[in-house]
NUFIDO-147180 format. One record per residue: residue number from 1; residue in three letters; chain; x, y, z of N, C-alpha, C, O in turn. Coordinates in Angstrom, 2 decimals. Layout:
+-----+-----+---+---------+---------+---------+---------+---------+---------+---------+---------+---------+---------+---------+---------+
:   k :   r : c :     n.u :     n.v :     n.w :    ca.u :    ca.v :    ca.w :     c.u :     c.v :     c.w :     o.u :     o.v :     o.w :
+-----+-----+---+---------+---------+---------+---------+---------+---------+---------+---------+---------+---------+---------+---------+
: NUM : ALA : A :       X :       Y :       Z :       X :       Y :       Z :       X :       Y :       Z :       X :       Y :       Z :
...
+-----+-----+---+---------+---------+---------+---------+---------+---------+---------+---------+---------+---------+---------+---------+
end
This chain:
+-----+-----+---+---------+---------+---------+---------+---------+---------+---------+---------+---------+---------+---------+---------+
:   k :   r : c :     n.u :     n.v :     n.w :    ca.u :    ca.v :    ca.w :     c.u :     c.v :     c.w :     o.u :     o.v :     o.w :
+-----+-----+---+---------+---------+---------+---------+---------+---------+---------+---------+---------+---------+---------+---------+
:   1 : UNK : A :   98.89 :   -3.66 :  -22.55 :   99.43 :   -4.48 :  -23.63 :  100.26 :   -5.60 :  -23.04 :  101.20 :   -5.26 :  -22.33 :
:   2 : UNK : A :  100.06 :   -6.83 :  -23.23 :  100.76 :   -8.23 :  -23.02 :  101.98 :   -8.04 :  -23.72 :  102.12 :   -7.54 :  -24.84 :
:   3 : UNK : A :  102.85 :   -8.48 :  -22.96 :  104.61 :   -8.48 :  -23.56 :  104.70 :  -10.07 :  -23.83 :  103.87 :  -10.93 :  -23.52 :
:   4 : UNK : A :  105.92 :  -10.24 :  -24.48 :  106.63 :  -11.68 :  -24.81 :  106.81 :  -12.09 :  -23.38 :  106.79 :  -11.25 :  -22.48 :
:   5 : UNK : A :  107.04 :  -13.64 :  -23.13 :  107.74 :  -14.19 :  -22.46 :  108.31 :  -14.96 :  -22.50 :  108.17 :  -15.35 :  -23.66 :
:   6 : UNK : A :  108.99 :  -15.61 :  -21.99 :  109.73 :  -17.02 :  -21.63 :  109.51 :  -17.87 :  -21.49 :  109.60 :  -17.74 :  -20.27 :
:   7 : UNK : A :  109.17 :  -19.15 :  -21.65 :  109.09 :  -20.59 :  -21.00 :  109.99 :  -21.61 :  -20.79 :  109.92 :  -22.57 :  -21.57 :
:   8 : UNK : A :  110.65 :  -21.63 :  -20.08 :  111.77 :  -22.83 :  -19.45 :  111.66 :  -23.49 :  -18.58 :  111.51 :  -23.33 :  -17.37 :
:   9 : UNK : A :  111.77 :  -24.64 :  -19.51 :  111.89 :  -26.09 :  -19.17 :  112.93 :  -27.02 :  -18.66 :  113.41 :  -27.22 :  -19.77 :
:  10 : UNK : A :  113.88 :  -27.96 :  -17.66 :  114.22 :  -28.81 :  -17.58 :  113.59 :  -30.07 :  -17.49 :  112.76 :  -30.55 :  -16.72 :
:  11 : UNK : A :  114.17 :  -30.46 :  -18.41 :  114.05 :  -32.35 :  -18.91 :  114.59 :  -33.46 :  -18.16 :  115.82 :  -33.52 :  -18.27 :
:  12 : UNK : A :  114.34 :  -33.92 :  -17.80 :  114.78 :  -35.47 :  -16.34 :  113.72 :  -36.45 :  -16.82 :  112.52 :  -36.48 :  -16.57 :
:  13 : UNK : A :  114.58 :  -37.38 :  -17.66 :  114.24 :  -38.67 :  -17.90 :  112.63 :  -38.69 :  -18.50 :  111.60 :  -39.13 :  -17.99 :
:  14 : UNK : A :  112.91 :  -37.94 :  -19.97 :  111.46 :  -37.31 :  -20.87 :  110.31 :  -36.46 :  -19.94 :  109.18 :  -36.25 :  -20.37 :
:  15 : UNK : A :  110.68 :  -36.09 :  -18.86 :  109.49 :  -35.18 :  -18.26 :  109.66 :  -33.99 :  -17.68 :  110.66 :  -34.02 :  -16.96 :
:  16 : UNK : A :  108.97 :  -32.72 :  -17.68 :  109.51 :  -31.66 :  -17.46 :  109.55 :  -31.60 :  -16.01 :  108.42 :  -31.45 :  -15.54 :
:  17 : UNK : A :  110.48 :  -31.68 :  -15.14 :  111.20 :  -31.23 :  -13.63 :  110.80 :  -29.90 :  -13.49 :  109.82 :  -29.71 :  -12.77 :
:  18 : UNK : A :  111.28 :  -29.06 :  -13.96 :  111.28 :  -27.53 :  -13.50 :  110.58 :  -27.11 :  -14.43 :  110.53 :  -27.86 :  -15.40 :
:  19 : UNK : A :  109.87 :  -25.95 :  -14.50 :  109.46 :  -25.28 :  -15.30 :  108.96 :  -23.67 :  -14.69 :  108.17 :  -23.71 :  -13.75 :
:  20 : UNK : A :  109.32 :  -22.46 :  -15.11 :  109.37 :  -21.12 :  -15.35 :  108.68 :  -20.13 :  -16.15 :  108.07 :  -20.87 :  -16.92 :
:  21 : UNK : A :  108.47 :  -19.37 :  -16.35 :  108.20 :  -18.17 :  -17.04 :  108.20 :  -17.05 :  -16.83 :  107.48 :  -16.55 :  -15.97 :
:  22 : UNK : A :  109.17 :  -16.23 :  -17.72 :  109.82 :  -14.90 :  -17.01 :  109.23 :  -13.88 :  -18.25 :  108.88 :  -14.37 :  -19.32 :
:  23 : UNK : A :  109.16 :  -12.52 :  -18.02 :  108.60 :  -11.69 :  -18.68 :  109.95 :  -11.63 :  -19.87 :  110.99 :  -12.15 :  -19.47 :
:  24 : UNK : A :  109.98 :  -11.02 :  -21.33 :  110.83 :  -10.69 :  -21.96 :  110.81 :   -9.07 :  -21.83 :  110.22 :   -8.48 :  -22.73 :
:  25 : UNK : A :  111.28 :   -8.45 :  -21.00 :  111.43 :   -7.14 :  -20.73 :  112.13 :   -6.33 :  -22.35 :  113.14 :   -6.81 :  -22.87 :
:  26 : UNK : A :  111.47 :   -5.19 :  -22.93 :  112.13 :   -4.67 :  -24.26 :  112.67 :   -5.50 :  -24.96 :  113.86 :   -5.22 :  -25.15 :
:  27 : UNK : A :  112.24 :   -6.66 :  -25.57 :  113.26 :   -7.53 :  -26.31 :  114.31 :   -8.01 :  -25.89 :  115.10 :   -8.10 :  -26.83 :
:  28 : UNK : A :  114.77 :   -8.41 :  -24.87 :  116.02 :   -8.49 :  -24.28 :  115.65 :   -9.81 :  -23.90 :  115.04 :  -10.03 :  -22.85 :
:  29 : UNK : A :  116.12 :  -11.03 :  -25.00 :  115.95 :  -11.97 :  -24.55 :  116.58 :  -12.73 :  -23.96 :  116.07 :  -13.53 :  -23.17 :
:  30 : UNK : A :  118.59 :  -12.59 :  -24.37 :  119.34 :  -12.92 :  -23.27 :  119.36 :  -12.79 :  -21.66 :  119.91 :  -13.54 :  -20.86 :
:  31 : UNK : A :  118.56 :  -11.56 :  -21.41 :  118.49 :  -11.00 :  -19.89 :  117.39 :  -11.95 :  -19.44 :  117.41 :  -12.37 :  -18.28 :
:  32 : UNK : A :  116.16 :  -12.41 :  -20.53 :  114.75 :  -13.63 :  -19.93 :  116.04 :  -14.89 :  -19.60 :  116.35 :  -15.42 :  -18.53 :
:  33 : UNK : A :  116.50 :  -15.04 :  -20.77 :  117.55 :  -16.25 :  -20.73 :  118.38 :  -16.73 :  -19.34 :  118.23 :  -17.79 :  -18.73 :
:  34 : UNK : A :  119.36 :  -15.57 :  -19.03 :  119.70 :  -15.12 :  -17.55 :  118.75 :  -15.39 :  -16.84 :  119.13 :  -16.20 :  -15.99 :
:  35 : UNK : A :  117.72 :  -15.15 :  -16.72 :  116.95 :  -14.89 :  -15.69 :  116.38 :  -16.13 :  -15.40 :  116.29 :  -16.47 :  -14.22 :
:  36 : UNK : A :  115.84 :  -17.08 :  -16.60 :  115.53 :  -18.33 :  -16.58 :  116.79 :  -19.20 :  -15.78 :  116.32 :  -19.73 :  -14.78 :
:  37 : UNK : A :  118.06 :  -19.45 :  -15.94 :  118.58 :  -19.64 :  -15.58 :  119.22 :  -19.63 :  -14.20 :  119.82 :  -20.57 :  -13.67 :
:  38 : UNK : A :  118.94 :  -18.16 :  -13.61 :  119.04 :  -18.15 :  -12.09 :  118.39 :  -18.90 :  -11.51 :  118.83 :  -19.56 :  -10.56 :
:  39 : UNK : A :  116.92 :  -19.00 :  -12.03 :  116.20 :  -19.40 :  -11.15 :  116.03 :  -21.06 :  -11.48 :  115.05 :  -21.62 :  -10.98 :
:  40 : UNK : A :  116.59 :  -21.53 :  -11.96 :  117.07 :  -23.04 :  -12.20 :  118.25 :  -23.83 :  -11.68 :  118.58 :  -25.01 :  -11.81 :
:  41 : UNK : A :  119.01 :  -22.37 :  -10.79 :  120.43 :  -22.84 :  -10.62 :  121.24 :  -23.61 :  -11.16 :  121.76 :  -24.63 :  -10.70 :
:  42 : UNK : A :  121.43 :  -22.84 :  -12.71 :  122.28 :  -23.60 :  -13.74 :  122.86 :  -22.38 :  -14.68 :  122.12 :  -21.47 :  -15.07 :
:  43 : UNK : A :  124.18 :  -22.43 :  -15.00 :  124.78 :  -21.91 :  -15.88 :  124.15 :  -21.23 :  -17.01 :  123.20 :  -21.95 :  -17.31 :
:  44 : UNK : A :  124.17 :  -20.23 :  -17.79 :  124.54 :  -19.99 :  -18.99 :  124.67 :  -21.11 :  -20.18 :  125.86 :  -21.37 :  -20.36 :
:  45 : UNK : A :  123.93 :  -21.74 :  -20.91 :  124.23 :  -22.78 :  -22.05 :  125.30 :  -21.87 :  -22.86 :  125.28 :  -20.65 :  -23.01 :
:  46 : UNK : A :  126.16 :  -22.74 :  -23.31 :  126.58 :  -22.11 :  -24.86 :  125.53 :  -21.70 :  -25.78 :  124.65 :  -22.50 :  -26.07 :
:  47 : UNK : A :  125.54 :  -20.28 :  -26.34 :  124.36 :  -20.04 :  -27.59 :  125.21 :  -20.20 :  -28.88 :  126.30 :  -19.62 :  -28.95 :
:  48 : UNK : A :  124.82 :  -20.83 :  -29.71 :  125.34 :  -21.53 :  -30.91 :  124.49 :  -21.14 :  -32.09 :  123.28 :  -21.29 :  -31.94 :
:  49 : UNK : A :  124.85 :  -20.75 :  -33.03 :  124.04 :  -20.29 :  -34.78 :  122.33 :  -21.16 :  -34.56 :  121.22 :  -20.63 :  -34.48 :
:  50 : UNK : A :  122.78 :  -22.93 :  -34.49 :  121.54 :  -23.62 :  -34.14 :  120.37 :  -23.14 :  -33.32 :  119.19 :  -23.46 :  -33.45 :
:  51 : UNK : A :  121.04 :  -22.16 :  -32.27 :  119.66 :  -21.94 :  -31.57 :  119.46 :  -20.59 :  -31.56 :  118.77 :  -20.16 :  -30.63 :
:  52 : UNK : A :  119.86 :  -19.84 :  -32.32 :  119.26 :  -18.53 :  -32.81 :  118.14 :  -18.61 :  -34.07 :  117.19 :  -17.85 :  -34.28 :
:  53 : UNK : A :  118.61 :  -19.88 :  -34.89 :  118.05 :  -20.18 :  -36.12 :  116.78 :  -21.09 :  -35.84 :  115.87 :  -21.15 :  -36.67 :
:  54 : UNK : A :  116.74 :  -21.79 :  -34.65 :  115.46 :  -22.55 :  -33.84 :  114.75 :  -21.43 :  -33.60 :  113.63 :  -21.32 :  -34.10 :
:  55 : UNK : A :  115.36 :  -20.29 :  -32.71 :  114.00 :  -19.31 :  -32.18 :  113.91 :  -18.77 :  -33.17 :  113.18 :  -17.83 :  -32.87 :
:  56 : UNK : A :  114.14 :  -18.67 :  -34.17 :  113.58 :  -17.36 :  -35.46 :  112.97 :  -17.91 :  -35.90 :  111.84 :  -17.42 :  -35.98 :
:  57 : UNK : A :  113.17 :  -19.49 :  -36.59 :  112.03 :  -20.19 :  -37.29 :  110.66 :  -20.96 :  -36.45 :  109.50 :  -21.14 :  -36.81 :
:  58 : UNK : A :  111.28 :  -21.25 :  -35.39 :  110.33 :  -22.00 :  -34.67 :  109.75 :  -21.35 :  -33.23 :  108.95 :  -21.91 :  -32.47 :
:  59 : UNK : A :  110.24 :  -20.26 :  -33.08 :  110.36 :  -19.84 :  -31.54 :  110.34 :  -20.98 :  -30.15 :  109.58 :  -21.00 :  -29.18 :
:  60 : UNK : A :  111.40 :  -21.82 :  -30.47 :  112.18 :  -22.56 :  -29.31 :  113.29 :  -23.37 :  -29.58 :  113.54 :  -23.75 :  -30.72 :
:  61 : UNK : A :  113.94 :  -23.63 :  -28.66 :  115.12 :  -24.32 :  -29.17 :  115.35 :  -24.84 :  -28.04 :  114.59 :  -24.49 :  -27.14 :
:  62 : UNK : A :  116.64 :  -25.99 :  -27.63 :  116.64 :  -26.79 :  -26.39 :  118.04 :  -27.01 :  -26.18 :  118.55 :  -27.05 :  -27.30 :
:  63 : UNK : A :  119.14 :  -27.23 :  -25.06 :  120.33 :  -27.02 :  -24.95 :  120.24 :  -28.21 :  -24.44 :  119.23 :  -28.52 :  -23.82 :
:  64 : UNK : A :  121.26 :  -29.08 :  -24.61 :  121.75 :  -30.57 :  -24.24 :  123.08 :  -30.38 :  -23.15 :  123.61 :  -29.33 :  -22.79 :
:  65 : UNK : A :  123.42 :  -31.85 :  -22.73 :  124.63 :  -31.64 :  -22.11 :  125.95 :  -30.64 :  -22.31 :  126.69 :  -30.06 :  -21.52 :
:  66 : UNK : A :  125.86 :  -30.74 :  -23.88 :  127.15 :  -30.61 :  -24.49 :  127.39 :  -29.51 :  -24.76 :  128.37 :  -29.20 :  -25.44 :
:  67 : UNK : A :  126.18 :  -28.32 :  -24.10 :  125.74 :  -26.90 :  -24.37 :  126.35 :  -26.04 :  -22.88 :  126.32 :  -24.85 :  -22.56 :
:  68 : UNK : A :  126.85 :  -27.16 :  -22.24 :  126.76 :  -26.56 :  -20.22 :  128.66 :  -26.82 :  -20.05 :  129.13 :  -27.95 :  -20.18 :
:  69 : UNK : A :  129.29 :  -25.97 :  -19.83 :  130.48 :  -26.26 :  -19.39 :  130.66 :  -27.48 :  -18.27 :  131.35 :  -28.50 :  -18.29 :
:  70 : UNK : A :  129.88 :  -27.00 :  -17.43 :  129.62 :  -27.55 :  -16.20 :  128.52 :  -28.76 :  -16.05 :  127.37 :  -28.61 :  -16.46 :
:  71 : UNK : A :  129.00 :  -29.99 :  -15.42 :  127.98 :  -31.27 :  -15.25 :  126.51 :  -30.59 :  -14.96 :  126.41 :  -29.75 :  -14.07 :
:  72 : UNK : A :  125.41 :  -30.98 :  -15.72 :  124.14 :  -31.07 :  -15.12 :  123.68 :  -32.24 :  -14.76 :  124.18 :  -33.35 :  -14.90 :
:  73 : UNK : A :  122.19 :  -31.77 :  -14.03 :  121.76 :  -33.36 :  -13.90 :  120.39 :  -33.64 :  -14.28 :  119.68 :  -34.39 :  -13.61 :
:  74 : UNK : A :  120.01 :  -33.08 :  -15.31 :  119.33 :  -33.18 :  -16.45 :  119.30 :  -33.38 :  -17.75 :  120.24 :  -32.77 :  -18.27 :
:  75 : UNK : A :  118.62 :  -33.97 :  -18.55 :  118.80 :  -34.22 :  -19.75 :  119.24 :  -32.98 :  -21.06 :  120.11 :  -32.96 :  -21.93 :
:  76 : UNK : A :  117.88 :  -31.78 :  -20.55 :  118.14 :  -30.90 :  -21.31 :  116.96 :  -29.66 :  -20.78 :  115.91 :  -29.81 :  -20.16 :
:  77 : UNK : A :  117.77 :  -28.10 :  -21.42 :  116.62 :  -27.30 :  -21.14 :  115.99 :  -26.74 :  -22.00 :  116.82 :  -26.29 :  -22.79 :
:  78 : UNK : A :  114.81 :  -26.45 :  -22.38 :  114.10 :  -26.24 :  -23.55 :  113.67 :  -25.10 :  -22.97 :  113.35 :  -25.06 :  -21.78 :
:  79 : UNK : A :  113.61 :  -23.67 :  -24.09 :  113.02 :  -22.42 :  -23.66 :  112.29 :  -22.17 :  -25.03 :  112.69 :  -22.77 :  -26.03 :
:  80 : UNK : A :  111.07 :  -21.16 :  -25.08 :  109.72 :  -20.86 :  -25.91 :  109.90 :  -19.71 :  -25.61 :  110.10 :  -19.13 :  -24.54 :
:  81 : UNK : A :  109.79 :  -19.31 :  -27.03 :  109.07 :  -17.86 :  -26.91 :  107.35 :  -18.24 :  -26.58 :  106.79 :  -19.23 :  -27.06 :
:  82 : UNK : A :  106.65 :  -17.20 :  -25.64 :  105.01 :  -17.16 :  -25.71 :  104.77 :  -16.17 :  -25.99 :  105.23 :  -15.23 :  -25.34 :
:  83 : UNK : A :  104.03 :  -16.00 :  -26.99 :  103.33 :  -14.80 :  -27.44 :  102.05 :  -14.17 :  -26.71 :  101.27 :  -14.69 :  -25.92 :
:  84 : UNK : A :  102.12 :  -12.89 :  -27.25 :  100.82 :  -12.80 :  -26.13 :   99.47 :  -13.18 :  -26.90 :   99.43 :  -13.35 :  -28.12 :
:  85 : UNK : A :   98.42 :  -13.30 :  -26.08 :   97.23 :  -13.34 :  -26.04 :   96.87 :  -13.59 :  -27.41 :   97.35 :  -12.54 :  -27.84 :
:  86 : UNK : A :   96.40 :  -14.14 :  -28.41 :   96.13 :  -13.54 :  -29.52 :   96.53 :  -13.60 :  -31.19 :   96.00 :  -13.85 :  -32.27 :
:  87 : UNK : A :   97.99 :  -13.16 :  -30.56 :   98.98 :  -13.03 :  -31.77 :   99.46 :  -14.51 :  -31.67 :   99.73 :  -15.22 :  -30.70 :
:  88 : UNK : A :   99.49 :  -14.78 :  -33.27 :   99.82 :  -16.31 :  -33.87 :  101.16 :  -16.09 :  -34.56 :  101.44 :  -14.99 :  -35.05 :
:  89 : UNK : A :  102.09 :  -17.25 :  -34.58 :  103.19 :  -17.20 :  -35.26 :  102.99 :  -17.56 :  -36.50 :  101.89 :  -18.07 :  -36.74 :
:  90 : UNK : A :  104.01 :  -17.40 :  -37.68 :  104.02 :  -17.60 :  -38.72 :  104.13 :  -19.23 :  -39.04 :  104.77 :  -20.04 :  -38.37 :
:  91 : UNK : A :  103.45 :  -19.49 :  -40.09 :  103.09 :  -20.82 :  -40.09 :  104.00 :  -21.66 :  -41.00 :  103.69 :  -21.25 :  -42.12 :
:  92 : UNK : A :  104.93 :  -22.59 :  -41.15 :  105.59 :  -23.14 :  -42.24 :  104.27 :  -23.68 :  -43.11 :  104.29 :  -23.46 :  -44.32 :
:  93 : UNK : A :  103.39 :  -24.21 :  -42.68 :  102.38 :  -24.69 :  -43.65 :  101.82 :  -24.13 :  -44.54 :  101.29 :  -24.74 :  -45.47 :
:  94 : UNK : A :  101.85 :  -22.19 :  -44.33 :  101.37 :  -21.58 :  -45.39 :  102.48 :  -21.66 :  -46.53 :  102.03 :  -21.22 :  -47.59 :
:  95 : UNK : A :  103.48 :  -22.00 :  -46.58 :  104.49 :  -22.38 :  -47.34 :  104.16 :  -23.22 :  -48.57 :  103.69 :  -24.35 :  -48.43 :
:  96 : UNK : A :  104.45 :  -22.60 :  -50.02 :  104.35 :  -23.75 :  -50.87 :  105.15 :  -24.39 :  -51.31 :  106.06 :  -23.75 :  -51.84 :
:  97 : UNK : A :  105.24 :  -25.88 :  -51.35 :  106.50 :  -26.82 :  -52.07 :  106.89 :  -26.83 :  -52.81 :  108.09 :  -27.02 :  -53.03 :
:  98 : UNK : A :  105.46 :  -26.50 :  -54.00 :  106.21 :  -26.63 :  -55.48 :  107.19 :  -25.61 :  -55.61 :  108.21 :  -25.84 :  -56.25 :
:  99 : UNK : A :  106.90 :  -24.04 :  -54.83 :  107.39 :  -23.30 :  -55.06 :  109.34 :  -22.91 :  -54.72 :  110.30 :  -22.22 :  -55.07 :
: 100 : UNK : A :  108.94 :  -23.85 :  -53.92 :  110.92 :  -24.17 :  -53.07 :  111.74 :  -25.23 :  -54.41 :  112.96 :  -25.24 :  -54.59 :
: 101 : UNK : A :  110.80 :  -26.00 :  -55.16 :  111.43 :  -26.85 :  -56.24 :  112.81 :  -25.70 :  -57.17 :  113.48 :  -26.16 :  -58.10 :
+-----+-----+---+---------+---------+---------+---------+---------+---------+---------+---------+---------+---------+---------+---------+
end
């Protein structure tokens, strides 16, 4: 059985510099998070309401300067959930409008 993973990204001047993918071991996505991070040699972002509410609706979200205690020297890091093989995320498009009126 295929598990979740990770995808992290650093951003340098609109193009992805680094890029990763770490297994999501038992749901433990802070520990992929960590882990993405070691291997980028960069801090911990601040996690903020915004990017819990990005990965639930969208599965990704992206941390800016203003997310890093500490100077980076990148624009920003963007992490994805990947699903495995197969399995599709939920779609906003199956969504109806009239029905949100």
């Amino acid at each position: 059985m295929e598990s979740y993973r990770l995808w992290g990204r650093i951003i340098r001047h609109h193009r992805i510099a680094k890029s990763e993918t770490v297994p999501i071991e038992g749901g433990d996505l802070e520990g992929a998070l960590l882990e993405i991070c070691r291997r980028f040699d960069v801090q911990r972002p601040l996690q903020l309401p915004k990017h819990e509410r990005d990965l639930e609706a969208f599965g990704r979200t992206f941390y800016s300067r203003e997310h890093f205690t500490e100077p980076i020297d990148f624009q920003k890091l963007e992490i994805e959930i990947l699903l495995p093989e197969g399995e599709k995320r939920p779609s906003a498009a199956s969504r109806n409008p009239l029905s949100d009126a």
